[in-house]
Backbone bond lengths (Angstrom), bond angles and torsions (degrees), N, CA, C in turn:
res aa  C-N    CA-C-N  psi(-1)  N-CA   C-N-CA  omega(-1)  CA-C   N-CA-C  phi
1 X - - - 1.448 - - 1.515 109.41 -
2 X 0.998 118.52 140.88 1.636 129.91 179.18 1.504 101.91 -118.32
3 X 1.202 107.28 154.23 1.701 140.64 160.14 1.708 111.27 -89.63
4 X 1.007 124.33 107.52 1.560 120.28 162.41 1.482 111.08 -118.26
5 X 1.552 91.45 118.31 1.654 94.29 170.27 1.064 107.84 -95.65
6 X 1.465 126.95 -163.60 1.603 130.53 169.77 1.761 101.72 -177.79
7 X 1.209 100.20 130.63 1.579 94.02 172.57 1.541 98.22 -114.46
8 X 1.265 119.81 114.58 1.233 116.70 163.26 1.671 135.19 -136.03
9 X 1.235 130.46 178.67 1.911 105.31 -153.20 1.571 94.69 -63.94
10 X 1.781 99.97 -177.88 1.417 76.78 -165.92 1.568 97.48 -106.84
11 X 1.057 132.65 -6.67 1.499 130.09 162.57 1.514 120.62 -48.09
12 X 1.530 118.22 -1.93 1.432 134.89 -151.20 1.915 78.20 -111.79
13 X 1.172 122.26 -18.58 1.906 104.46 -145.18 1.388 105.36 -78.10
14 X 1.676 122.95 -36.39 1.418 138.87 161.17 1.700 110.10 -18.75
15 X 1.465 103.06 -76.17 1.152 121.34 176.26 1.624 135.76 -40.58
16 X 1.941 94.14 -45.25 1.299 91.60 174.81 1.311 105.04 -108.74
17 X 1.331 138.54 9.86 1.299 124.17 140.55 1.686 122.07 -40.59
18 X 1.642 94.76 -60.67 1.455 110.60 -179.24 1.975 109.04 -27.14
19 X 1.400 96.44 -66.67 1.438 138.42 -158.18 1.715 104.54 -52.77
20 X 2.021 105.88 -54.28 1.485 101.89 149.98 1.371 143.16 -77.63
21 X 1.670 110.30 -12.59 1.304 106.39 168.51 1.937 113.16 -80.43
22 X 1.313 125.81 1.99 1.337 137.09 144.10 1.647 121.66 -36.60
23 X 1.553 104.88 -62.93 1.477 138.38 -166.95 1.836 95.74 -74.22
24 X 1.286 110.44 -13.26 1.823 87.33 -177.78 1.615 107.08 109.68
25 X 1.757 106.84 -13.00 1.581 97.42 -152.54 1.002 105.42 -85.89
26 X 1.740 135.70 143.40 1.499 123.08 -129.78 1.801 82.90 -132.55
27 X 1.509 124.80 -36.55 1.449 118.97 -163.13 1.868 109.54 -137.06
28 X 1.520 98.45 105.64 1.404 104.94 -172.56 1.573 99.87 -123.89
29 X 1.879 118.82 131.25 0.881 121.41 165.08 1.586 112.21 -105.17
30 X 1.608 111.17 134.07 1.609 131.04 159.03 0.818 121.48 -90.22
31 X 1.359 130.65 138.56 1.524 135.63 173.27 1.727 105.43 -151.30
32 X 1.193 105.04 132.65 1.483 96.95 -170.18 1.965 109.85 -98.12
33 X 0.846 94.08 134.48 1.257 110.53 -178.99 1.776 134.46 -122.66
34 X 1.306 118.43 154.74 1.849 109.41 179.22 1.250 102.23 -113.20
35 X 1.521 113.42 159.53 1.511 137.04 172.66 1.381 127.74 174.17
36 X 0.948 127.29 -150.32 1.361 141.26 -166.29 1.193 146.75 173.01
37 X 1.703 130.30 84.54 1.341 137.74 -162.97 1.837 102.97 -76.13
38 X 1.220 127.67 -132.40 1.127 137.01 147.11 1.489 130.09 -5.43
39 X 1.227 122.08 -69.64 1.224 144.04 -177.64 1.247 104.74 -45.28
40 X 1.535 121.77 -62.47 1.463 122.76 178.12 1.489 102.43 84.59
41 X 1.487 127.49 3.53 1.122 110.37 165.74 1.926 114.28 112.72
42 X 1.263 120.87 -150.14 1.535 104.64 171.17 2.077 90.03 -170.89
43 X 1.270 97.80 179.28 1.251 104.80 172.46 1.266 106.77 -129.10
44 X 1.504 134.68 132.64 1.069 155.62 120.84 1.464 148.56 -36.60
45 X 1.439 129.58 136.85 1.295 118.00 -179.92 1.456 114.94 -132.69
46 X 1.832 118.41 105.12 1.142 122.33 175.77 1.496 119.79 -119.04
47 X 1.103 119.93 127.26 1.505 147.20 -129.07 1.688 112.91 -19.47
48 X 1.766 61.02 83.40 2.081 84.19 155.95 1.562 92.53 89.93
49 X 1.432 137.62 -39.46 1.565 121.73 169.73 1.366 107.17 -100.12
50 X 1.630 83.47 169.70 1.355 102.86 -164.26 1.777 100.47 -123.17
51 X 1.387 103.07 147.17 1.135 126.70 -133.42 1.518 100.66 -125.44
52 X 1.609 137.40 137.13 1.543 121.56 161.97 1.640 111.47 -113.05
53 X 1.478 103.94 111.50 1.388 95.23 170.35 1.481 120.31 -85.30
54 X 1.412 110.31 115.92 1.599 106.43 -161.97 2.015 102.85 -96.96
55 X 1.636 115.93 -11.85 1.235 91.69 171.15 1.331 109.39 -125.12
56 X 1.677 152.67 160.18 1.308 142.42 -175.95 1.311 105.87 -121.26
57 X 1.380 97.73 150.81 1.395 91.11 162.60 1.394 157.32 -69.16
58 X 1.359 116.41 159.26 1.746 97.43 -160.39 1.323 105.83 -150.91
59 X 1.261 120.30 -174.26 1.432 100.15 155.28 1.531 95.43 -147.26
60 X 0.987 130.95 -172.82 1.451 151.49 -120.91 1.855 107.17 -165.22
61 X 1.316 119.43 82.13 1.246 95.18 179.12 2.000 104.29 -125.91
62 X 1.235 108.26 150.36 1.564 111.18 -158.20 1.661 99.70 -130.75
63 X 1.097 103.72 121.61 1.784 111.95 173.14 1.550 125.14 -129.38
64 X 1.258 125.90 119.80 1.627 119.05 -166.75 1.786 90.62 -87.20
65 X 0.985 125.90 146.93 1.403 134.27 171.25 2.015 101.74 -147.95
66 X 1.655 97.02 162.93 1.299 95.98 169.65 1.797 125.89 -102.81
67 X 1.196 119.91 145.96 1.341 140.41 -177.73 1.511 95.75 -7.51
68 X 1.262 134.76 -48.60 1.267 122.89 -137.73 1.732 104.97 -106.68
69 X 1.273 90.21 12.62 2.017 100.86 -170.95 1.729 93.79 -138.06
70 X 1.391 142.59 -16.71 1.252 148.49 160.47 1.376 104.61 -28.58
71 X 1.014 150.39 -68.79 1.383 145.58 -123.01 1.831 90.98 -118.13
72 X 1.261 133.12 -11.16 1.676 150.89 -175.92 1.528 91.82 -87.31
73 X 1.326 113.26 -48.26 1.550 125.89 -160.78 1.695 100.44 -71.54
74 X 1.060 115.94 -50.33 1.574 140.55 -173.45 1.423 92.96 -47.38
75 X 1.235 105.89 -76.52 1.998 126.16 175.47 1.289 98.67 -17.26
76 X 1.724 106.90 -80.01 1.339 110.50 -151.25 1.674 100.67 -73.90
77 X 1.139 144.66 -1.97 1.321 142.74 -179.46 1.850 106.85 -72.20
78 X 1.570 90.68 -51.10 1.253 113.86 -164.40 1.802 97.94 -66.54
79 X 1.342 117.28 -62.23 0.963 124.81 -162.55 2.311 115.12 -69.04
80 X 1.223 101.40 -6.79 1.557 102.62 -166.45 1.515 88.70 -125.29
81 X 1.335 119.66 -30.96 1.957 108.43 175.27 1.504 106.06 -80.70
82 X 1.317 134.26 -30.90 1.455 131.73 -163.30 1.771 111.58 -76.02
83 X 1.372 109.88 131.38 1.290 114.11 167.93 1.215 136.82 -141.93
84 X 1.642 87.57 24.63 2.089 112.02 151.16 1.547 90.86 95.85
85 X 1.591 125.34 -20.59 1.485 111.86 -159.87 2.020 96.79 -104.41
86 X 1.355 93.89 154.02 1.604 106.11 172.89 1.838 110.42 -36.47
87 X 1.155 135.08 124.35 1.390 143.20 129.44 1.915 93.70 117.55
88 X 1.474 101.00 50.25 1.203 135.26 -176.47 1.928 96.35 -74.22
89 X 1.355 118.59 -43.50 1.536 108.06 -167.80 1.776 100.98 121.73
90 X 1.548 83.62 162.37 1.668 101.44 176.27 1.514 97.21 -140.45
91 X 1.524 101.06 157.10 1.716 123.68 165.05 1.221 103.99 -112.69
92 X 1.630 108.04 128.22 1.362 116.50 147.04 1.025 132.52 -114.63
93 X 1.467 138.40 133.66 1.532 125.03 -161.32 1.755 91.20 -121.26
94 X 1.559 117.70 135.02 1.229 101.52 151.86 1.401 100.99 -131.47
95 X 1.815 113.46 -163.54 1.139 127.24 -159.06 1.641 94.00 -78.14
96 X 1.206 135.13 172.31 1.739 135.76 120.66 1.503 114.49 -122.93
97 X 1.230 111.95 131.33 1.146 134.51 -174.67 1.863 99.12 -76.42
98 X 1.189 128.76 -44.00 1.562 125.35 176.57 1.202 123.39 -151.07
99 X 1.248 128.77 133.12 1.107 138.88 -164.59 1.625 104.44 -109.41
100 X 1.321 151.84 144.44 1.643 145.38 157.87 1.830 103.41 -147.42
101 X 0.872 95.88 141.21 1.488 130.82 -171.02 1.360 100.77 -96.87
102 X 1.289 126.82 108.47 1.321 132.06 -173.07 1.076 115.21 -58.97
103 X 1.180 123.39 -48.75 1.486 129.45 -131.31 1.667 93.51 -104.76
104 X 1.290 131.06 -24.74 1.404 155.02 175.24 1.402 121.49 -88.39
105 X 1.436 119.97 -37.02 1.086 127.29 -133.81 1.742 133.61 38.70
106 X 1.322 108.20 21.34 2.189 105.44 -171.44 1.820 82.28 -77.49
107 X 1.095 83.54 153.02 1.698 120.57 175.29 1.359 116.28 -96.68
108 X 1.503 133.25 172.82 1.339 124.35 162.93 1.081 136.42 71.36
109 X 1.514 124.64 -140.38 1.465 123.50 169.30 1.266 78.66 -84.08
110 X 1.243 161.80 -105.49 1.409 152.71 -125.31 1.624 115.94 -39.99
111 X 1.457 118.86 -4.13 1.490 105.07 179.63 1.160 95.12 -112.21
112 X 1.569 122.14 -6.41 2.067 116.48 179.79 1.349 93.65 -55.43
């Protein structure tokens, strides 16, 4: 089982919701969040000064899926958040060692 996060803009999240609820993927958490890769941010001007916004907005979305749909998930992230311009987003996938379903107790792929 893998972890894939993705921070990507957040006008993008519609889309790749859409894109994983395609793939089967049944439980995605959002949380919106600020930062800054590349971009470093921008400057602003509100009345009459000027302003540095050093983090932007983003959002943050995280999905556990299993091994054999990971690399499908990646695709469609990549392919429905990207829009060729700077501060496009990143994927990170890591391992999870256990997954449990509270309310059930199932373990594993059975509690995704």
């Amino acid at each position: 089982m893998k972890l894939v996060t993705a921070i990507i803009k957040p006008f993008k999240l519609e889309e790749v919701r859409e894109a994983l609820s395609q793939l089967g993927v049944q439980g995605i958490t959002v949380t919106e969040v600020k930062g800054f890769g590349r971009q470093k941010g921008h400057t602003e001007l509100y009345r009459g000064a000027e302003y540095v916004i050093d983090f932007l907005p983003k959002v943050k979305l995280e999905t556990a899926v299993d091994d054999d749909v990971v690399e499908r998930v990646i695709e469609a992230i990549e392919q429905s958040a990207r829009t060729g311009k700077i501060g496009d987003g990143k994927i990170f996938v890591a391992d999870l060692e256990q997954v449990i379903r509270i309310r059930t107790g199932e373990t594993g792929g059975a509690a995704l």
